[in-house]
RODOFI-780362 format. One record per residue (C-alpha): x, y, z; residue in one letter. Coordinates in nm, 2 decimals, always signed. Layout:
// residues N
- x  y  z  resn
- X  Y  Z  A
...
END
This chain:
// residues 307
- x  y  z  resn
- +1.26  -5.58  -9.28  X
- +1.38  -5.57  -9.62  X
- +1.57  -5.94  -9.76  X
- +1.89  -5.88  -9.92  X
- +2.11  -6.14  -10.06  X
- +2.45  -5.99  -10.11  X
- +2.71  -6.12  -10.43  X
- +3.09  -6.05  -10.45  X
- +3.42  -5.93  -10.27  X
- +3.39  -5.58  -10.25  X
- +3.74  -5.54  -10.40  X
- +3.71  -5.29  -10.65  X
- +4.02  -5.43  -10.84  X
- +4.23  -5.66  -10.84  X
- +4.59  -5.60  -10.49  X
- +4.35  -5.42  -10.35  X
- +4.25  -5.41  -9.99  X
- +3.91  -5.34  -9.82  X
- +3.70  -5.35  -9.50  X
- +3.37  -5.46  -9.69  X
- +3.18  -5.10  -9.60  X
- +2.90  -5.22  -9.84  X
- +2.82  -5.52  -9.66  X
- +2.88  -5.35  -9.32  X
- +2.65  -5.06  -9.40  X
- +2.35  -5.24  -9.49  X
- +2.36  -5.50  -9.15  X
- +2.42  -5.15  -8.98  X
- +2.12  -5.01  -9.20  X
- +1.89  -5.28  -9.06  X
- +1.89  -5.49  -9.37  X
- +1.85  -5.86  -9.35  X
- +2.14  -6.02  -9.51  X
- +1.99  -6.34  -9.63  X
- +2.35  -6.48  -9.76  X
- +2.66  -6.37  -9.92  X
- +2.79  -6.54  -10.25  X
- +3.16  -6.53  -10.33  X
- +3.31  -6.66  -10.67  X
- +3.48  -6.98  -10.63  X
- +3.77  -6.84  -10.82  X
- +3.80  -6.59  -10.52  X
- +3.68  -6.81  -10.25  X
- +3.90  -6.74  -9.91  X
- +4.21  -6.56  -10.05  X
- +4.29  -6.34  -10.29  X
- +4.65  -6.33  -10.55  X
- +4.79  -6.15  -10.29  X
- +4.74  -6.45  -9.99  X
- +4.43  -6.21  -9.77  X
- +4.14  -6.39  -9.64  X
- +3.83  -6.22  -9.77  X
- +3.67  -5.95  -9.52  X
- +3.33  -6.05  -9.68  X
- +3.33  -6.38  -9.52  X
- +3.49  -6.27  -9.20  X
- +3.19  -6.04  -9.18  X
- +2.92  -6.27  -9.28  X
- +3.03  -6.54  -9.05  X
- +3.06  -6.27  -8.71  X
- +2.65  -6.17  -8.81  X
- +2.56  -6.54  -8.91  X
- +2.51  -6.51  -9.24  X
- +2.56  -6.75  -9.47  X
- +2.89  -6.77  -9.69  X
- +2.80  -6.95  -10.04  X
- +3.10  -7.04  -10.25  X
- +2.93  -7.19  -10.57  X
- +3.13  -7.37  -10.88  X
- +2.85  -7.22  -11.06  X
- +2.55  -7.00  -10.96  X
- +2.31  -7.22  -11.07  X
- +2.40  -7.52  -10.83  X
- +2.28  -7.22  -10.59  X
- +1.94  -7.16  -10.79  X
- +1.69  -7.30  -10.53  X
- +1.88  -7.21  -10.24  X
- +1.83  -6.87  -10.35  X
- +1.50  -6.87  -10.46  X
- +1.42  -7.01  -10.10  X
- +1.53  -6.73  -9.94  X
- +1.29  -6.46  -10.08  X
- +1.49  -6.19  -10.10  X
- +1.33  -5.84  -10.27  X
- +1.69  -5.77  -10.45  X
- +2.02  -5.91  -10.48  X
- +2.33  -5.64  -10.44  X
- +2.66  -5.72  -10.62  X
- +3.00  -5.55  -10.58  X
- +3.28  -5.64  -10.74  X
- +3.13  -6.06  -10.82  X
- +3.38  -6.06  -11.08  X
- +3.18  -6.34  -11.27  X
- +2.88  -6.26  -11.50  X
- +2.56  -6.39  -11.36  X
- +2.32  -6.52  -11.52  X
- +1.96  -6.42  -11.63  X
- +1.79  -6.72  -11.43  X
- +1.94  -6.58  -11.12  X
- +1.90  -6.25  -11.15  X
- +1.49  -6.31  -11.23  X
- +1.48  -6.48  -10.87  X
- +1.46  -6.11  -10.75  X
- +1.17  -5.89  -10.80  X
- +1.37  -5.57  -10.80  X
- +1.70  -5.79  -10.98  X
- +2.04  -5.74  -10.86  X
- +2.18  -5.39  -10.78  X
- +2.54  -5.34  -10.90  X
- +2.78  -5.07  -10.76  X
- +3.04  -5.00  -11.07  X
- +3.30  -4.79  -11.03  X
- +3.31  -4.58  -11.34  X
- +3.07  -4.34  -11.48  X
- +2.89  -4.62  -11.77  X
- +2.94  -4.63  -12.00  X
- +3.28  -4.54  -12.01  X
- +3.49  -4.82  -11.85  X
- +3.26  -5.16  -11.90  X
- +3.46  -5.48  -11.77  X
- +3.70  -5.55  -11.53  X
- +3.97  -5.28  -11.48  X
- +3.76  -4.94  -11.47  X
- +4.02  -4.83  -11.22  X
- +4.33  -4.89  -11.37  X
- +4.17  -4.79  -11.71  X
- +4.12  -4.45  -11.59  X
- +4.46  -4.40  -11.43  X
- +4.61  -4.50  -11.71  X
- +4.46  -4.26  -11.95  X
- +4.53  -4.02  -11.71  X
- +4.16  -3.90  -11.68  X
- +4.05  -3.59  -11.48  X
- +3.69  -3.80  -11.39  X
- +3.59  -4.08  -11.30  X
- +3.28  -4.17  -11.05  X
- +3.04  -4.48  -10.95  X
- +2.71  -4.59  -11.17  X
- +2.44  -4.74  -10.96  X
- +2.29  -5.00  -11.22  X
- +2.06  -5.27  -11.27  X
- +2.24  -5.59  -11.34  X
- +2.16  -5.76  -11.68  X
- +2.34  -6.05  -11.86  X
- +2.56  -5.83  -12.07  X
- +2.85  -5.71  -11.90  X
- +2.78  -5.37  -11.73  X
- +2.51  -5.26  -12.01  X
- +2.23  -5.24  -11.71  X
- +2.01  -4.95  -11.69  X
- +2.10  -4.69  -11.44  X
- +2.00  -4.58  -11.15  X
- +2.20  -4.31  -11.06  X
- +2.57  -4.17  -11.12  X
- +2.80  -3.95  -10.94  X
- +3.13  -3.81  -11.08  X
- +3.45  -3.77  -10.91  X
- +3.75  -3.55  -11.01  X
- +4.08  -3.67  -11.02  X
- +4.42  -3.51  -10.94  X
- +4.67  -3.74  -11.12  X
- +4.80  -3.85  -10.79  X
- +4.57  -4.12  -10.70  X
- +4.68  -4.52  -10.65  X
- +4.44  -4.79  -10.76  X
- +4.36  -4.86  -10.35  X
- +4.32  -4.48  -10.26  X
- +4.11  -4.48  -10.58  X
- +3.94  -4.80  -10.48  X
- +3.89  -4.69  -10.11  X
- +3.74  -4.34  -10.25  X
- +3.49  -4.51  -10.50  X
- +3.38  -4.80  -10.26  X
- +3.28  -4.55  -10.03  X
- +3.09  -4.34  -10.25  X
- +2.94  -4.63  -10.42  X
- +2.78  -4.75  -10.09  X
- +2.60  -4.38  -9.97  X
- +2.46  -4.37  -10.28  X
- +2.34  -4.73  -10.25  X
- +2.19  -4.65  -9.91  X
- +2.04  -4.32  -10.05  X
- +1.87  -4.49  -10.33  X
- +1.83  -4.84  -10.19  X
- +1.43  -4.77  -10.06  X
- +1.33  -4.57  -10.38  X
- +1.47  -4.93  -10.62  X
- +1.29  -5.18  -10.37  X
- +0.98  -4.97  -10.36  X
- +0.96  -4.87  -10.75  X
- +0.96  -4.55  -10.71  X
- +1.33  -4.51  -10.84  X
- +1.28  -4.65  -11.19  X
- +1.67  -4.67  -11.39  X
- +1.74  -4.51  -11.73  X
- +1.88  -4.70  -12.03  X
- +2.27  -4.63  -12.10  X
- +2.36  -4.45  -12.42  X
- +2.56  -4.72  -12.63  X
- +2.77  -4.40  -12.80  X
- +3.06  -4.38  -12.63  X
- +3.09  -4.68  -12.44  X
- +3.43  -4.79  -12.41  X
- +3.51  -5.18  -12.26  X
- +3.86  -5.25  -12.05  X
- +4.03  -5.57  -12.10  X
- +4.20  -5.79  -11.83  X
- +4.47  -5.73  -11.72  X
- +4.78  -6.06  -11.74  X
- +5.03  -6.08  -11.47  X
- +5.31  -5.96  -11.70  X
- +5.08  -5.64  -11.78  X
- +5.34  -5.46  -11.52  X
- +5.70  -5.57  -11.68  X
- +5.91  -5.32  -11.82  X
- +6.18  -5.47  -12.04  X
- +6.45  -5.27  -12.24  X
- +6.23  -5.11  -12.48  X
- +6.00  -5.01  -12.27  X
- +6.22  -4.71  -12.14  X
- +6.11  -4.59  -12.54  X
- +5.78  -4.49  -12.37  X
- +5.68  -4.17  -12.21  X
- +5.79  -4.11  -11.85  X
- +5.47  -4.01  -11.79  X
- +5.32  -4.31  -11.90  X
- +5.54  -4.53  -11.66  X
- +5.44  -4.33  -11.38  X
- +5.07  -4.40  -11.47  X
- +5.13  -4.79  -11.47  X
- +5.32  -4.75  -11.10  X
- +4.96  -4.64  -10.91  X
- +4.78  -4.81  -11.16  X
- +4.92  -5.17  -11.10  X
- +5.01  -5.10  -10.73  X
- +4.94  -5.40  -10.53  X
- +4.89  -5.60  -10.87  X
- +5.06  -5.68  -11.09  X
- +5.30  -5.41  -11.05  X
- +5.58  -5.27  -11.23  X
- +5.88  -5.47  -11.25  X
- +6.20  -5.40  -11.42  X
- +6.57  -5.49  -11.37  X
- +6.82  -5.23  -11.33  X
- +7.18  -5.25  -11.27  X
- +7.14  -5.62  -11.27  X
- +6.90  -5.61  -11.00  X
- +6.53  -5.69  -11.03  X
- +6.32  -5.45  -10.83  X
- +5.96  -5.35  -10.82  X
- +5.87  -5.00  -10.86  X
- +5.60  -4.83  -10.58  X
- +5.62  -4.51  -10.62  X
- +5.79  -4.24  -10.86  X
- +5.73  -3.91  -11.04  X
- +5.85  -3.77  -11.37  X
- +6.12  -3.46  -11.37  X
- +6.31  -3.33  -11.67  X
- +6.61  -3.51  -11.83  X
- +6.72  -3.58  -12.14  X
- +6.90  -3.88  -12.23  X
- +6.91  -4.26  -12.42  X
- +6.61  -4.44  -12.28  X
- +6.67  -4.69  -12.06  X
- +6.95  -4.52  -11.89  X
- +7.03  -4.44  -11.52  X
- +7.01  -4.09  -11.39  X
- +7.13  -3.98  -11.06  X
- +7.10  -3.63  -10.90  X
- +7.04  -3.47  -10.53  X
- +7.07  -3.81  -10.38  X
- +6.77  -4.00  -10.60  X
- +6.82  -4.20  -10.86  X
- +6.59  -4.25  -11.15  X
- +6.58  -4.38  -11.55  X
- +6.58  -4.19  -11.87  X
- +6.26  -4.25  -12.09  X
- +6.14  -4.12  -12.39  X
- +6.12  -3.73  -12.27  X
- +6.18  -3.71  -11.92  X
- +6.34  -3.89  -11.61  X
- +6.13  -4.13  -11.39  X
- +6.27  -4.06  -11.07  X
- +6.20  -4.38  -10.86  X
- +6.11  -4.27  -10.53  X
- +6.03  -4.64  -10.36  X
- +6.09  -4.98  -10.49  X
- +6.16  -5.32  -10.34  X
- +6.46  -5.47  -10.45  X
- +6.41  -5.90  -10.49  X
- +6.41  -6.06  -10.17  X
- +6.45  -5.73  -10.00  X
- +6.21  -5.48  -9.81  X
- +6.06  -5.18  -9.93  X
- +6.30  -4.91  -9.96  X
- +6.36  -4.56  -10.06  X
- +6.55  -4.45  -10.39  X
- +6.81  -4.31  -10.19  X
- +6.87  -4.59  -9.96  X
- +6.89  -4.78  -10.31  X
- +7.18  -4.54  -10.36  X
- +7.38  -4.63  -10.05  X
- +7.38  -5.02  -10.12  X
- +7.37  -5.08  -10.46  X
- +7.62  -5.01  -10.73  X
- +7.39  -4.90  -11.01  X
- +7.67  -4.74  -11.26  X
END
């Protein structure tokens, strides 16, 4: 039986939800899960409150849950386990070279972009937000640079300029662990040897801050277009936030129609209201006003005085 030992969250980005597939498929593969390492920073809950499915998991199979200030206090722990390869989905710290030399086939990262296009954190939201027709999941060999691994094998996924960060996520994640389970044999036997990335092209995503999401008054200067991107691309976190009319809301859903007026003014029209940007109309089709649920646009219309 093949020793595993397996690193991270599984959460592709950050707001987003999961059911750890990864982890489930390999215990269902027959795979013996030595441990599971979380981040400390992530440890038990997430920004948005959830307990982490990871741990749920490892707990109801026995396996151990390690929650390390630092992966090195974990070094001989590790080592001790003698596990062939380490698998890491979304870790969300770099790890270093010490640890990933306990393994003799090193750790096995599932990325969720096609590398290297999209190193770093936010290779979901990146892509949404450059409104990119492809996007896919790299297979890679973890080294100490962030996301520069050699890989193993890639698989490209078109996009329809529809998708939110969790259908995204939920679409990637699952892709990302059938191609680990395809190619998982071939790495821990050698037969599967990975290929160098090209460094031309490769393109690294910043963090994203918590106020990544707030549209002020200028803001309406921008592109509709470019709004509506932000609203699936920071669904969940940190979202888009604005005020109108007085009223703070959060914006979950909206799509851009023609319109031509200032920026940053409302629109109304068959019952849906909306704001003027730079070329177009964002039409707001869901929101959540503060301390209120989620509601339609139109519902907005029948309890708010927005003019």
């Amino acid at each position: 039986m093949n020793k595993l030992v397996f690193f991270g969250n599984e959460r592709l980005a950050t707001g987003v939800q999961t059911t750890a597939p990864t982890l489930q498929a390999l215990i269902a593969a027959g795979y013996e899960i030595m441990a599971v390492v979380i981040a400390q920073e992530s440890a038990g809950k997430s920004r948005t409150n959830r307990p982490l499915e990871v741990g749920a998991i490892a707990e109801a199979h026995g396996i151990p849950v390690l929650l390390p200030a630092k992966l090195s206090d974990i070094h001989e722990q590790l080592n001790s386990y003698q596990a062939e390869a380490g698998v890491l989905v979304a870790f969300g710290k770099l790890v270093p070279q010490a640890i990933i030399d306990i393994f003799p086939r090193g750790i096995i990262n599932i990325h969720p972009s096609l590398l290297p296009a999209h190193r770093g954190s936010i290779p979901l939201e990146a892509a949404i937000l450059a409104g990119e027709t492809e996007t896919g999941v790299s297979l890679m060999q973890l080294v100490r640079a962030m996301d520069a691994g050699p890989v193993y094998a890639q698989t490209a996924v078109q996009l329809n300029g529809k998708e939110t960060k969790q259908a995204l996520a939920d679409q990637l994640l699952a892709l990302g662990g059938d191609m680990l389970l395809a190619n998982l044999l071939a790495i821990l036997n050698g037969s599967l040897e990975p290929q160098p990335q090209s460094e031309t092209g490769a393109t690294y995503d910043q963090r994203l801050s918590k106020d990544a999401g707030t549209l002020g008054p200028g803001e309406w200067n921008r592109p509709a277009y470019e709004i509506e991107r932000m609203i699936r691309a920071f669904s969940g976190w940190p979202r888009v936030r604005t005020q109108i009319a007085n009223t703070d809301i959060i914006i979950t859903a909206a799509h851009v129609a023609p319109g031509k007026s200032a920026p940053g003014t409302i629109w109304t029209g068959d019952r849906q209201f909306g704001m003027h940007a730079k070329d177009s109309v964002l039409v707001i089709d869901s929101l959540i006003p503060a301390g209120k649920k989620e509601m339609s646009g139109s519902a907005l219309l029948l309890g708010y005085k927005l003019t």
